[in-house]
C-alpha positions as YAML, in Angstrom:
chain: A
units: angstrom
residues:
- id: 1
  name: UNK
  ca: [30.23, -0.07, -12.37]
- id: 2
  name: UNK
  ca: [27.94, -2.98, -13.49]
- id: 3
  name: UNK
  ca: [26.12, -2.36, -16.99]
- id: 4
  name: UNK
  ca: [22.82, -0.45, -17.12]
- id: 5
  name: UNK
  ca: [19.81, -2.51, -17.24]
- id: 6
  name: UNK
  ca: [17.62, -2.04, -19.95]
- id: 7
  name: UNK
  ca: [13.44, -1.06, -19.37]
- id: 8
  name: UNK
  ca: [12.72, -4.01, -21.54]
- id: 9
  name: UNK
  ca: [15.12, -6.22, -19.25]
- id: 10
  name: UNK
  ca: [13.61, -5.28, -16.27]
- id: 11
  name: UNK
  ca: [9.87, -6.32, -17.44]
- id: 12
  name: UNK
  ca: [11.18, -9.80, -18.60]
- id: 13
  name: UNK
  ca: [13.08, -9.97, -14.79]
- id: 14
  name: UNK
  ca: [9.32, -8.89, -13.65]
- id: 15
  name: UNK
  ca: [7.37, -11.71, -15.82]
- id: 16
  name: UNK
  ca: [9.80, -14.20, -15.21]
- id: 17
  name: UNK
  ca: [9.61, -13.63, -11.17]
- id: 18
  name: UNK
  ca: [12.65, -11.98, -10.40]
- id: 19
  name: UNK
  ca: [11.59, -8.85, -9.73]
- id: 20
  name: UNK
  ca: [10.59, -6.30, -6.92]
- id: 21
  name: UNK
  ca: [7.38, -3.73, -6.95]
- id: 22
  name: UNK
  ca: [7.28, -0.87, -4.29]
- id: 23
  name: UNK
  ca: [4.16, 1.24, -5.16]
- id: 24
  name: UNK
  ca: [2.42, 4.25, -3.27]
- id: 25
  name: UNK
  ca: [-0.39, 6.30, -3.51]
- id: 26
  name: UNK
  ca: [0.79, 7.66, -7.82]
- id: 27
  name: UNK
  ca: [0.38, 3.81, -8.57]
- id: 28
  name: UNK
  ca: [-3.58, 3.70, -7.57]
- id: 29
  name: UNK
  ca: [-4.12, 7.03, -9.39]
- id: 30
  name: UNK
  ca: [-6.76, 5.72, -12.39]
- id: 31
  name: UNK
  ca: [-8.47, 3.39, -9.58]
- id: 32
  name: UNK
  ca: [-11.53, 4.09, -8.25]
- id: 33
  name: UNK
  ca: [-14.26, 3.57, -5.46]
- id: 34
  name: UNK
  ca: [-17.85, 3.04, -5.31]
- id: 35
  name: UNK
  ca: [-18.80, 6.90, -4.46]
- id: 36
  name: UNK
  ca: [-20.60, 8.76, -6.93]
- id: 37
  name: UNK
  ca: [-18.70, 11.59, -8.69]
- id: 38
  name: UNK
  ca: [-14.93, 12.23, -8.30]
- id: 39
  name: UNK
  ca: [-14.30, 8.66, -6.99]
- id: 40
  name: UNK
  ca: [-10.65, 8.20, -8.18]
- id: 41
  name: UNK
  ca: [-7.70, 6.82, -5.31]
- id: 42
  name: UNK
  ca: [-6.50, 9.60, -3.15]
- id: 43
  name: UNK
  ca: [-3.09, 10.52, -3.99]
- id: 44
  name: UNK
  ca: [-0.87, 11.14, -0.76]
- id: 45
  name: UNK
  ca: [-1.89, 13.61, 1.74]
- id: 46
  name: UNK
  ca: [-5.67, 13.92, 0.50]
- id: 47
  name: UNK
  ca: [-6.92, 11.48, 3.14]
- id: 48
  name: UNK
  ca: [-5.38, 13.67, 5.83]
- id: 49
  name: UNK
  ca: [-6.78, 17.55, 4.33]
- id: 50
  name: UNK
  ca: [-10.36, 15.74, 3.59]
- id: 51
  name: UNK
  ca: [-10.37, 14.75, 7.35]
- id: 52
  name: UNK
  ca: [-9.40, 18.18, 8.58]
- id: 53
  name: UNK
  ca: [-12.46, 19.56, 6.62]
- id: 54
  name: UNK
  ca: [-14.88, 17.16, 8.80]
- id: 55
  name: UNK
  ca: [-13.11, 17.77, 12.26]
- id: 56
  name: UNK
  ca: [-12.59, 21.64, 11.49]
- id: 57
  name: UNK
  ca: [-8.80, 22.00, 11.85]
- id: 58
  name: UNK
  ca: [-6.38, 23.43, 8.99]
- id: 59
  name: UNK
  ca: [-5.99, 22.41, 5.45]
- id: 60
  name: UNK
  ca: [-2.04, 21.02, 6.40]
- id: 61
  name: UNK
  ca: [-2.50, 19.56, 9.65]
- id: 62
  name: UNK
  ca: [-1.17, 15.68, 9.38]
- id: 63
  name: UNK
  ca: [-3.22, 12.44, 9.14]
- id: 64
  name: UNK
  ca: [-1.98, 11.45, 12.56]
- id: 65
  name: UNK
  ca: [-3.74, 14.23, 14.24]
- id: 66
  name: UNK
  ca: [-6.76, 14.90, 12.02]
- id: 67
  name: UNK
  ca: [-7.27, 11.29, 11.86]
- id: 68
  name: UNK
  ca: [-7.15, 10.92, 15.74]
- id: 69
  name: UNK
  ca: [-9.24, 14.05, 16.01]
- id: 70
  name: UNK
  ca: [-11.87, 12.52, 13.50]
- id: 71
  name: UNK
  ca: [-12.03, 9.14, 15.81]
- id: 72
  name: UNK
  ca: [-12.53, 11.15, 19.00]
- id: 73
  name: UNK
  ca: [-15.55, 12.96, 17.58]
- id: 74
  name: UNK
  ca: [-17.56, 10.16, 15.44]
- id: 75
  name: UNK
  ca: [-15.88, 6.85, 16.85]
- id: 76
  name: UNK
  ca: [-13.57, 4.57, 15.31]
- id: 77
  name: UNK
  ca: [-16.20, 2.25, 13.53]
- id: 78
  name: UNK
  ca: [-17.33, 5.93, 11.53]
- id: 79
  name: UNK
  ca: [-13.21, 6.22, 10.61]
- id: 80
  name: UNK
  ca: [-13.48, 2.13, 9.44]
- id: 81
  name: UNK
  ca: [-16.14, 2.99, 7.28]
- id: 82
  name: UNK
  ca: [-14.58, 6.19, 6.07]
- id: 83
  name: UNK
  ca: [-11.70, 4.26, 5.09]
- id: 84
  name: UNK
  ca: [-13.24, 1.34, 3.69]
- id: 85
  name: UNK
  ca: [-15.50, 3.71, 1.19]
- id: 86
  name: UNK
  ca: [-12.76, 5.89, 0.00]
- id: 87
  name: UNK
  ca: [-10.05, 2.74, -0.51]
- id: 88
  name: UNK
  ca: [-11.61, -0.45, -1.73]
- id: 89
  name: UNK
  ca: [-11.55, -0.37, -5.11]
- id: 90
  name: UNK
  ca: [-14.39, -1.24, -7.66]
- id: 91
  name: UNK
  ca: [-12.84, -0.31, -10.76]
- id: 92
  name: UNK
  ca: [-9.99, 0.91, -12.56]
- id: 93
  name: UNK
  ca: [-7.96, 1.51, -16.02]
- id: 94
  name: UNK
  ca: [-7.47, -0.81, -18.56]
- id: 95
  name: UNK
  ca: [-3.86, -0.44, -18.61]
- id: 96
  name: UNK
  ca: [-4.08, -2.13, -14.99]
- id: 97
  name: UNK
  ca: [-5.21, -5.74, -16.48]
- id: 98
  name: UNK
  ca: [-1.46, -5.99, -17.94]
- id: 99
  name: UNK
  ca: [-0.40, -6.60, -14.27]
- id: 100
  name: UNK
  ca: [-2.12, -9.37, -14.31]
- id: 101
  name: UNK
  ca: [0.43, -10.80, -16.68]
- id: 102
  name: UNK
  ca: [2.94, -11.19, -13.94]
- id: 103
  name: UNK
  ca: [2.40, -14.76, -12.59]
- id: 104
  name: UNK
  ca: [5.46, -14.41, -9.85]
- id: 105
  name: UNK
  ca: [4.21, -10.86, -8.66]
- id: 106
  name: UNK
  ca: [6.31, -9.74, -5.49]
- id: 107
  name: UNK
  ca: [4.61, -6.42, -4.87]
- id: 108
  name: UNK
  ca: [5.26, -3.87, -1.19]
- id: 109
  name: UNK
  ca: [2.70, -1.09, -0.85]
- id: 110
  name: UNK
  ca: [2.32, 1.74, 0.92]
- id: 111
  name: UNK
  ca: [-1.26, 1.93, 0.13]
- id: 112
  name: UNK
  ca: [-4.10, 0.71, 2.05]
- id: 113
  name: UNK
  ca: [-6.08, -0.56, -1.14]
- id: 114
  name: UNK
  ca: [-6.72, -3.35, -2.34]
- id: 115
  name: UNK
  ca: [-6.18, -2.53, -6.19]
- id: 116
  name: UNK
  ca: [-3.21, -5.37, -7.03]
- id: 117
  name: UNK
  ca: [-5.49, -7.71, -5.08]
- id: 118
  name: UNK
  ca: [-8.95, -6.50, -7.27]
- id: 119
  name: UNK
  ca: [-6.70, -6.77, -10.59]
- id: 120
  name: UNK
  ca: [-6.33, -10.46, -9.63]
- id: 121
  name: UNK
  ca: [-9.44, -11.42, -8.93]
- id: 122
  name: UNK
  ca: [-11.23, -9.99, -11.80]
- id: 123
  name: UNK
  ca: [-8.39, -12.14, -13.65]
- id: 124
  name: UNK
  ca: [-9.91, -15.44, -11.41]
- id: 125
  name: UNK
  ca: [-5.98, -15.70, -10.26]
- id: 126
  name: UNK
  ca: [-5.24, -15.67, -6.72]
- id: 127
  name: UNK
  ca: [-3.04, -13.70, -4.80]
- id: 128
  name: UNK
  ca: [-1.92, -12.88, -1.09]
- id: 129
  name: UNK
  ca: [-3.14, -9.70, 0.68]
- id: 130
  name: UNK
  ca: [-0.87, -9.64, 3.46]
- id: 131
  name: UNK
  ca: [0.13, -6.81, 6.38]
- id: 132
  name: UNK
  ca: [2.51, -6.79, 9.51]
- id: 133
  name: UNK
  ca: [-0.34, -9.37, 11.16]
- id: 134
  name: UNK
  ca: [-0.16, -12.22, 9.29]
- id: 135
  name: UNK
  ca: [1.73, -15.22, 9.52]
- id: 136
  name: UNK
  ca: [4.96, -14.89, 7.27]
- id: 137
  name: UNK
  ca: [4.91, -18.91, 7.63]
- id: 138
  name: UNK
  ca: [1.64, -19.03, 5.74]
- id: 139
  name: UNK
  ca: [1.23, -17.28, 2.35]
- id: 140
  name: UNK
  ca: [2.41, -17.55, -1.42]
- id: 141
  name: UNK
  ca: [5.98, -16.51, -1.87]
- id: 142
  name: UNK
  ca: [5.56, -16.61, -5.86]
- id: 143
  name: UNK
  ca: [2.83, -14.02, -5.99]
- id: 144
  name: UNK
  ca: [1.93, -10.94, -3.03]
- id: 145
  name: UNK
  ca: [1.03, -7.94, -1.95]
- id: 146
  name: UNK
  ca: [2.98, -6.92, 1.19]
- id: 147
  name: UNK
  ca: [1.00, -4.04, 2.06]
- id: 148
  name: UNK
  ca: [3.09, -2.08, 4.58]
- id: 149
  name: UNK
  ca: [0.92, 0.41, 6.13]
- id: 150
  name: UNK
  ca: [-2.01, -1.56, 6.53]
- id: 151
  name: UNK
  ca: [-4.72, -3.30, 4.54]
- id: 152
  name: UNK
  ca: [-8.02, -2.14, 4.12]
- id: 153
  name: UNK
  ca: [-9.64, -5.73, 3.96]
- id: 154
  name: UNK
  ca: [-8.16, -6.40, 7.27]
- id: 155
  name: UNK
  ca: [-10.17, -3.43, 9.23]
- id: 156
  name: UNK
  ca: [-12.99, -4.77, 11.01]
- id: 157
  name: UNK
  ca: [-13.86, -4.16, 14.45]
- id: 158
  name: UNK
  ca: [-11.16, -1.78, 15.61]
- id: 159
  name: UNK
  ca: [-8.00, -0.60, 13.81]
- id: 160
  name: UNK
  ca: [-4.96, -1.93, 15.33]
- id: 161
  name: UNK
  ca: [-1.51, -0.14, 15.82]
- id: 162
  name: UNK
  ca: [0.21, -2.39, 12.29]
- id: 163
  name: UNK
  ca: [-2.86, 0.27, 10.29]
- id: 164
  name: UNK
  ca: [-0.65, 3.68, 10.18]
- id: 165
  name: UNK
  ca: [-2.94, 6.34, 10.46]
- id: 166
  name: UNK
  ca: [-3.60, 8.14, 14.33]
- id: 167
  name: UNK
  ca: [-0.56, 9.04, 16.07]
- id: 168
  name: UNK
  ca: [0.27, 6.40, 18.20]
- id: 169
  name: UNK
  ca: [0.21, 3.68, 14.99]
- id: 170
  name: UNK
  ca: [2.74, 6.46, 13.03]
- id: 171
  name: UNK
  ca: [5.16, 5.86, 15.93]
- id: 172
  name: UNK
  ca: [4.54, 2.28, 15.92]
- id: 173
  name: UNK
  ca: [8.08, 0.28, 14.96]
- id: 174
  name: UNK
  ca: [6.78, -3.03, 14.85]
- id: 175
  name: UNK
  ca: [7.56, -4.17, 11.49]
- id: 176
  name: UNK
  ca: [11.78, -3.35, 11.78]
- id: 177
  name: UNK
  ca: [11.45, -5.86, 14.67]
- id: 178
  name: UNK
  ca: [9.36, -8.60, 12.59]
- id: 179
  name: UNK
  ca: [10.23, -11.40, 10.45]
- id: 180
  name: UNK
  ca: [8.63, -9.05, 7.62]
- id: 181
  name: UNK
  ca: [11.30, -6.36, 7.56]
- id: 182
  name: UNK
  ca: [14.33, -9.37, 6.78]
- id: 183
  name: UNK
  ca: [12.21, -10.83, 4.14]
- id: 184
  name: UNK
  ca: [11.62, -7.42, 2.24]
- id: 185
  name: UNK
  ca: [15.05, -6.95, 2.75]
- id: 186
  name: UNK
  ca: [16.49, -9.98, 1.27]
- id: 187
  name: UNK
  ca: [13.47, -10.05, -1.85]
- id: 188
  name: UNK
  ca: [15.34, -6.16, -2.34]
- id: 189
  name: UNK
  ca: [18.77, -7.95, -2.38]
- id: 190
  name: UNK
  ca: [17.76, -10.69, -4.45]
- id: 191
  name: UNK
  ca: [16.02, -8.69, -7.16]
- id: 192
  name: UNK
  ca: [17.32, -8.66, -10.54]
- id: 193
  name: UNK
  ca: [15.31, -5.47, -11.11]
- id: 194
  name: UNK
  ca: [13.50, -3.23, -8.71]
- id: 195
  name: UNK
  ca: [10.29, -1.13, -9.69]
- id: 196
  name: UNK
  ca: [9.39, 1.91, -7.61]
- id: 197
  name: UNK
  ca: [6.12, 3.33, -8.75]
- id: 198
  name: UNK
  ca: [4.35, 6.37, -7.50]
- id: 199
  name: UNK
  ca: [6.09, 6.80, -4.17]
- id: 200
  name: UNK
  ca: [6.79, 10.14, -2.13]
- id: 201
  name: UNK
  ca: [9.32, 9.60, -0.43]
- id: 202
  name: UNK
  ca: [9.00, 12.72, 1.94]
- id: 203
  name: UNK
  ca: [5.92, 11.15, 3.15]
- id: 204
  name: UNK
  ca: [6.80, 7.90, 3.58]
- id: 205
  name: UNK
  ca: [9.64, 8.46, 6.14]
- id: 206
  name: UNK
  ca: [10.05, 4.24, 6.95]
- id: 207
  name: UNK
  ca: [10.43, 3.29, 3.47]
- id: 208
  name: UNK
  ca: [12.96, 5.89, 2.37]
- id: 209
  name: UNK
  ca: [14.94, 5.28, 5.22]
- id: 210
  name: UNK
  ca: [15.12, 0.89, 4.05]
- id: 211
  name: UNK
  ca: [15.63, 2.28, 0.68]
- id: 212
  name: UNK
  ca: [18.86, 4.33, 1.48]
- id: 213
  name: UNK
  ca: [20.29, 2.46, 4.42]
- id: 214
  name: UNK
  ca: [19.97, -1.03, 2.67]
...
C-alpha cells in the first residue's frame, strides 16, 4: 500500500501540472446564466424534468426521451437555443477565479458549459474547449477542457450524435473508439493526483464504467 497523499499535495501536483480534473454537473453549481431569476447551472437531471414540463410527459422520464420529444414538437434549432440559454455561463462565484491559478489545467467534463472556459477568459488566459470532434492533433496539451458529453459553444446548426442528449446520441460509442478515450486514459495513469468534483456517477454510466475498469 503506497502512502496517502495529502489535500495540500494534491493542489501543488494540480498547480504544478500534474494533475487530473473530472467535474460534473455539482462543480457548475454557483455558475450562472443570463435568465432573469433563478439562473444558477442545472445540477444533473434538471435539464431532463424541465423538458418534460414543456412536452407534457412525467416528472422522471429521461433526457433521452423528453429531449427527443421536445425536438419533435418545436424543432431542433428551439432545443439549440434552449440549451445555449440555460448553459453558457455569464457569471459565477468568486471562489471560481482561484482556478484560474492553475496554469497546466487538464480538466474532463461531463458538463455542457462552458464555465472552466469563461473562468479563463475573464482571466485574459487562454484555454482549449475541446469535444469528441476536434482534432486531438491540434490543441494545448498544458491547459484543457475535454468536455465529454458535448460542448455548448460547438452547437450551431444541428446537434450532432458526439452532443449526448436524444436517444440515439446516449447510445452513441464513438469516443471508446477515438484517439480521445487513450489519451484520457493515459493523462488518468499519469496523474500524480486525480480530482473528481461534483460527479453522479449513477448518471453518468460511461464515465463510471473508465473509472472502475481502468
Amino acid at each position: 500500500m503506497g502512502d496517502t497523499l495529502s489535500y495540500e499535495q494534491a493542489l501543488k501536483y494540480a498547480v504544478l501540472g500534474e494533475a487530473v480534473f473530472i467535474i460534473g454537473s455539482g462543480f457548475s453549481l454557483d455558475a450562472y446564466n443570463h435568465l432573469e431569476g433563478n439562473n444558477k447551472l442545472w445540477l444533473s437531471g434538471k435539464l431532463a424534468s424541465e423538458l418534460s414540463k414543456k412536452v407534457d410527459m412525467d416528472d422522471d422520464s429521461s433526457l433521452d426521451i423528453v429531449s427527443q420529444e421536445y425536438i419533435d414538437l418545436y424543432g431542433e434549432s428551439k432545443m439549440i437555443e434552449y440549451l445555449k440559454d440555460h448553459f453558457i455561463v455569464s457569471g459565477y462565484a468568486d471562489y471560481y477565479k482561484s482556478l484560474a491559478r492553475i496554469n497546466q489545467l487538464k480538466v474532463f467534463s461531463t458538463n455542457y458549459d462552458d464555465l472552466v472556459e469563461k473562468i479563463y477568459e475573464d482571466e485574459q488566459i487562454n484555454i482549449d474547449g475541446l469535444d469528441i470532434d476536434c482534432d486531438i492533433r491540434n490543441f494545448k496539451k498544458e491547459k484543457y477542457v475535454f468536455h465529454l458529453n458535448g460542448y455548448i459553444r460547438y452547437l450551431n446548426d444541428c446537434i450532432p450524435d458526439s452532443f449526448k442528449l436524444t436517444h440515439l446520441s446516449y447510445n452513441n460509442t464513438d469516443f471508446f473508439n477515438s484517439p480521445w478515450y487513450s489519451y484520457f486514459v493515459g493523462e488518468l495513469f499519469a496523474a500524480k493526483a486525480i480530482f473528481i468534483i461534483g460527479i453522479s456517477f449513477n448518471s453518468d454510466l460511461d464515465l463510471r464504467r473508465i473509472i472502475s475498469d481502468d
